[in-house]
N, C-alpha and C positions, 0 to 999 in steps of 0.2 A: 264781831270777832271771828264769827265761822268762817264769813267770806277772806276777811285777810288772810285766816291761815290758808285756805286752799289757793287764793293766789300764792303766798309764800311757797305751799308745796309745787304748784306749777312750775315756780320760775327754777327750783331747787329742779325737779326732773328733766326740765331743759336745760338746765345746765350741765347734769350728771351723763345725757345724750349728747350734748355737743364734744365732750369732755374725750368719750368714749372713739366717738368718731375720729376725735383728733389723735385719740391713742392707736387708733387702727391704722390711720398714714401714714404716723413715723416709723412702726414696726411693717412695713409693707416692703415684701420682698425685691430687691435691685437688680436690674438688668447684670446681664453677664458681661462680664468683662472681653472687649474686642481685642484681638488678635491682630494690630495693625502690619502691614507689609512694613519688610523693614529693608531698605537698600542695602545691596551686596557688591560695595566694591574693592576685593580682591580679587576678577576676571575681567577689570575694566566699567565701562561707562554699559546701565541698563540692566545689569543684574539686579534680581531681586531675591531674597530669601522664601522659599516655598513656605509659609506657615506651618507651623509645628515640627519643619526639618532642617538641617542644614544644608541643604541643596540648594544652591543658586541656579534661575531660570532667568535666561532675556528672550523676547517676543520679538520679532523684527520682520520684512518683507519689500515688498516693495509693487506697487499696481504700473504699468506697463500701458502705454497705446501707442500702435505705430499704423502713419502711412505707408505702405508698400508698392515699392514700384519694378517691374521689370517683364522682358518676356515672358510670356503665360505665368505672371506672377500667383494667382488665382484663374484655374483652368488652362478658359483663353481668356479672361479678364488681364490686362498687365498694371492693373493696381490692384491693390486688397488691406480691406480693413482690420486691424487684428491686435489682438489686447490680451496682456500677460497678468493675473494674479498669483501671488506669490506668497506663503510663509512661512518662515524656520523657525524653530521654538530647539534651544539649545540648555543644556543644563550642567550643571558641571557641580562636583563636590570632592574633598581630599579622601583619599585612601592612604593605607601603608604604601602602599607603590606609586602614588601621587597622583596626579587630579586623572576623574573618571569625568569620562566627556560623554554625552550621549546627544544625537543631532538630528532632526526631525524636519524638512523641508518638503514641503506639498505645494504644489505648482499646478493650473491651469491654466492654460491657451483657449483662447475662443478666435479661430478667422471669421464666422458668421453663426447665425444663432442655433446652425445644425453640428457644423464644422468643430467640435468641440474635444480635446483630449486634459484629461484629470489624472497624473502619476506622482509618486514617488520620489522627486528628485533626491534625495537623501534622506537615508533612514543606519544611522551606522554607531558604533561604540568605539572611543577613544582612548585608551590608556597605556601609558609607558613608551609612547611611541608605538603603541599597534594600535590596527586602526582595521576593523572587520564591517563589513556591511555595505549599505547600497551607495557608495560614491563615486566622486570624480576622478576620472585617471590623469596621471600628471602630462595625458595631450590635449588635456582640454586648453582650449588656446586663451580661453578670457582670463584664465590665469597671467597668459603672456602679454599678449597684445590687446589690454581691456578699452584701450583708448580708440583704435584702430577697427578698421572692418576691412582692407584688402587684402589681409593675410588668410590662405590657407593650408594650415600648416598641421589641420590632424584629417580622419578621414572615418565613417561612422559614426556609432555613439561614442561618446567619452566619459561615458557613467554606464559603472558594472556593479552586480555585485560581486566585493574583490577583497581581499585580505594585503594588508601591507605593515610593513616596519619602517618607518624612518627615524634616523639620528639627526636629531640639529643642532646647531648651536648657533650664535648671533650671525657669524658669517661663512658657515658651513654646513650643508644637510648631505648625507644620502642614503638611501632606502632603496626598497624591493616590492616589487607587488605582483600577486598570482591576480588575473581578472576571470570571471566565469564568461566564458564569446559564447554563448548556444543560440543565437538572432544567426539566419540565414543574412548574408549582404549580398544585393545581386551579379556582381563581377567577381565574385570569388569563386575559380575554377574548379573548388573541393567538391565532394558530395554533400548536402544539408548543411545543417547547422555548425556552425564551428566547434569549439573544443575549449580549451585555458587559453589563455595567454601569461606572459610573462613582462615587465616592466625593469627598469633600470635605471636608478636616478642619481645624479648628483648635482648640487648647484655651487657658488659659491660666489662671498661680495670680496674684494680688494677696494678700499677706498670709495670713489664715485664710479666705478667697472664690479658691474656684475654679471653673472651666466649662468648656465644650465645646458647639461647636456644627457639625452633621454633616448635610452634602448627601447625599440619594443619587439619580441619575439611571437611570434603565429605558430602554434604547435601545429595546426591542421594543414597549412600553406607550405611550413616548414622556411617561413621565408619572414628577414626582420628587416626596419625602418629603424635610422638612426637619427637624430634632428639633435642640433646647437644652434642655442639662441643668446645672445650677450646685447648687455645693454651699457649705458654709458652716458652722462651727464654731461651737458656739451651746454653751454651759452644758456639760453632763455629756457631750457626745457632735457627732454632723454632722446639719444639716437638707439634703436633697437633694432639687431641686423640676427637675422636668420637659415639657415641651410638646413636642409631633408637630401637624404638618398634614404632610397628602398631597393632590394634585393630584388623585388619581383610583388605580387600580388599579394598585400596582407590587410589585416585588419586595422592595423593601426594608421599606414598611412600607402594608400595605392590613386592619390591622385595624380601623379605625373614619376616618372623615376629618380628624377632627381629638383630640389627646388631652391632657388633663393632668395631673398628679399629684405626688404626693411622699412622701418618710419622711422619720423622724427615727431615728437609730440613738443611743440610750440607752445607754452607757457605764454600766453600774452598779457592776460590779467589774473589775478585769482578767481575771478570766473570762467574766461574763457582761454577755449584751449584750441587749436587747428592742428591736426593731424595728417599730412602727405603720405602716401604709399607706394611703394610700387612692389611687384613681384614676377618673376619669371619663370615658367614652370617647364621644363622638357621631356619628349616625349610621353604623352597625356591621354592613350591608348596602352589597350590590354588586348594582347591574344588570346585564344580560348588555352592553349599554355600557363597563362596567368605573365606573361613576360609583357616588360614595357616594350609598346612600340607607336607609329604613329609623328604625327606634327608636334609644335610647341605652341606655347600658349602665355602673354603677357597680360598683365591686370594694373593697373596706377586707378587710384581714387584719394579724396580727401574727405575727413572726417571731422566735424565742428561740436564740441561741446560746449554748455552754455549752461553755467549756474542760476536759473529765475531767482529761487529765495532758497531759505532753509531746507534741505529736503524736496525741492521742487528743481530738475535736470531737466534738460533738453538736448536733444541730440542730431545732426541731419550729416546723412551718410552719400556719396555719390562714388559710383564705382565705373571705370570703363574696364570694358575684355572685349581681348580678341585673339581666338582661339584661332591655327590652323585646321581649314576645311569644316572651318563654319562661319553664323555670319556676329561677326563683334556686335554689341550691345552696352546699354546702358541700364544700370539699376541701383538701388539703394531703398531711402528711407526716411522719415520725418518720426522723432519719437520725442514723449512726452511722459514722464517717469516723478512717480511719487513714494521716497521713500518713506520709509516708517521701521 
């Protein structure tokens, strides 16, 4: 009888241990509850809701490699290797005065492993149609001619930091914008650095005809660049014709005193596209005056884009010039572009 009972007691305290343990599992504190991303689309396709805010954020970019070819395209090298990383992080959320924009673009070039510049492409705040901080001014041409490479139709940088207003509506914009020019550019007859500039925009769509026509004023030159560009839906693809006069030597545009030209972007397939050019630039000298003077200068190339897959672009660019009182030339490009 002794022995039973202590087996009895044994099994009874193992049972009262196993019992216990199992009462400590269930009561055993639970992970915290996640926070998943949750897609935001009232800005379109890629927004995502910041966690814990209402602010909508899209991530995007795009990696860059191109062959390079032309006289001393690299030094005296006339090819050169060179590769663009790129990314924008954009964010957007409602206010009483409606969507605040804020725009964040960080860019690096590399032509070789020394050769390297890291800036700023856009750093800016967007709301109610004003628009402050480090952006693109409305010369930047890949706004116009993205398809295209034988136009040149602005002249410097075309990113300031710059304050603007624009009004738009589905088929009508126009706006204003002060740019800060304090970059010395070397043909410009001033003393140092420049001063402000002033900008002038207006565009507008009729049907399958659209345009844009674009002031720009040089406080420091005292001298403006006027450019109209119209585009126009024709057959398989868009015809896009362009004209510049400049007053004299300024920042916005002192390649030639007066210019014309145009393409035609060829729709062949939904992937690929073939772009023809040409353009004609007159007299293409500067005096110490800042006054045009000097020969003219004609430029024809064609431009090939080619969709590989999703997100995977190809591009090959050839361009002939021939400037007076120099000697004509051939250059371009081989590019291979990975969006994201």
């Amino acid at each position: 009888m002794n022995i039973r009972a202590i087996i009895l007691s044994s099994v009874a305290a193992i049972t009262v241990t196993s019992g216990a343990r199992a009462a400590d599992a269930i009561v055993a504190a639970e992970p915290e509850p996640v926070e998943y991303v949750r897609v935001c689309d009232a800005y379109g396709t890629g927004y995502f809701y910041i966690p814990g805010t209402e602010t909508c954020l899209s991530i995007g970019g795009y990696i860059r490699t191109e062959e390079r070819f032309g006289p001393n395209r690299s030094g005296t090298s006339d090819w050169s290797s060179w590769t663009r990383g790129q990314t924008t992080l954009k964010s957007k959320s409602e206010t009483e005065f409606g969507t605040l924009t804020g725009v964040i673009t960080l860019r690096v070039n590399a032509e070789n492993a020394t050769n390297q510049t890291a800036l700023l492409q856009e750093g800016y705040i967007d709301i109610a149609g004003l628009r402050a901080g480090m952006q693109y001014s409305w010369w930047d041409n890949d706004n116009s001619f993205a398809p295209g490479e034988t136009d040149i139709i602005s002249s410097n940088s075309t990113i300031h930091n710059a304050i603007r207003y624009l009004y738009e509506t589905p088929d009508f914009s126009a706006g204003v914008m002060v740019d800060e020019l304090e970059e010395a550019y070397k043909t410009k007859p001033g003393e140092g650095p420049n001063n402000i500039g002033i900008e002038a925009y207006l565009s507008g769509k009729v049907g399958a005809v659209s345009g844009n026509l674009l002031v720009g004023y040089d406080t420091d030159t005292e001298e403006a660049a006027i450019r109209g560009i119209l585009f126009a839906d024709i057959g398989p693809g868009q015809l896009g014709l362009y004209g510049i006069w400049a007053s004299g030597a300024n920042y916005y545009y002192e390649r030639s005193e007066w210019t014309v030209g145009g393409q035609y972007v060829a729709k062949i397939t939904d992937k690929l596209s073939v772009t023809p050019g040409y353009q004609y630039l007159s007299k293409i000298a500067l005096d110490t005056d800042g006054e045009f003077t000097g020969g003219n200068e004609w430029r024809a190339g064609v431009t090939v884009d080619y969709k590989i897959a999703t997100n995977l672009t190809t591009k090959v660019s050839v361009q002939y010039d021939d400037p007076d009182g120099a000697d004509d030339f051939v250059e371009g490009f081989v590019r291979l572009q990975r969006n994201f």
